[in-house]
N, C-alpha and C positions, 0 to 999 in steps of 0.2 A: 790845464790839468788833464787835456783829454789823451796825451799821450804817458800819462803815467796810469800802472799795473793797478794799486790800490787807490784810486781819486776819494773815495771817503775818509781817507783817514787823513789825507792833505785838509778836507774839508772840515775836518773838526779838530784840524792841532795846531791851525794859521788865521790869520785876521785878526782884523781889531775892531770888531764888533763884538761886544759888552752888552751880552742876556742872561739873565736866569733862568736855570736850569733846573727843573726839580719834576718828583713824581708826586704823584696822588694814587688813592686806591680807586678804582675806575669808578664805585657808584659818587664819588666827587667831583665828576665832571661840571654838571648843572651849578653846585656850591661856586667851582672855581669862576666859573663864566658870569655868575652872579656879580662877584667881588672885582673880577677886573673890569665890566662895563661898569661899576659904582666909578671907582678909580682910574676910568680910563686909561685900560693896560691892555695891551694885545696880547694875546695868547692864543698859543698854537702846537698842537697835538701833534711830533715831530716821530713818536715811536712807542713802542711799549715791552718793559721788562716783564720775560716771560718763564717761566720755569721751567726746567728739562732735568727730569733724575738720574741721570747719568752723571751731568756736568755739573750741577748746581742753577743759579740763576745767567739769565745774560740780556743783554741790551739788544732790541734791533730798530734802528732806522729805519725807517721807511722802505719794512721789510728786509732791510742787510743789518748784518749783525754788527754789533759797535768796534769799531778798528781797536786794535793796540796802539796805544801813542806812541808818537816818533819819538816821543824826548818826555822829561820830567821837569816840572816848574823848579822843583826845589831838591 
């Protein structure tokens, strides 16, 4: 991928690795981590949706902001 323009967005629209995906409100942290060492789940703090009044809301990774999808599931 290192020779492609946008390698995030390859990174998040290919593979077949099957996770869940989801937010919390940040004082949820401690809760979450609670519940997955019960259930032994890994979980990993991958980004966080941040607000901007201009734009509305938006996603960033690991400080970059979340790509446009190449394609639509459905």
């Amino acid at each position: 991928l290192a020779h492609l323009d946008d390698v995030l967005a390859y990174q998040t629209a290919f593979g077949e690795d099957y996770q869940l995906l989801f937010t919390t409100l940040p004082n949820m942290d401690t809760i979450v981590r609670q519940i997955a060492r019960r259930y032994r789940v890994r979980v990993t703090e991958i980004g966080k949706i941040v607000s901007k009044e201009s734009k509305g809301g938006r996603i960033q990774l690991k400080g970059q902001t979340w790509p446009k999808p190449l394609f639509e599931h459905f």
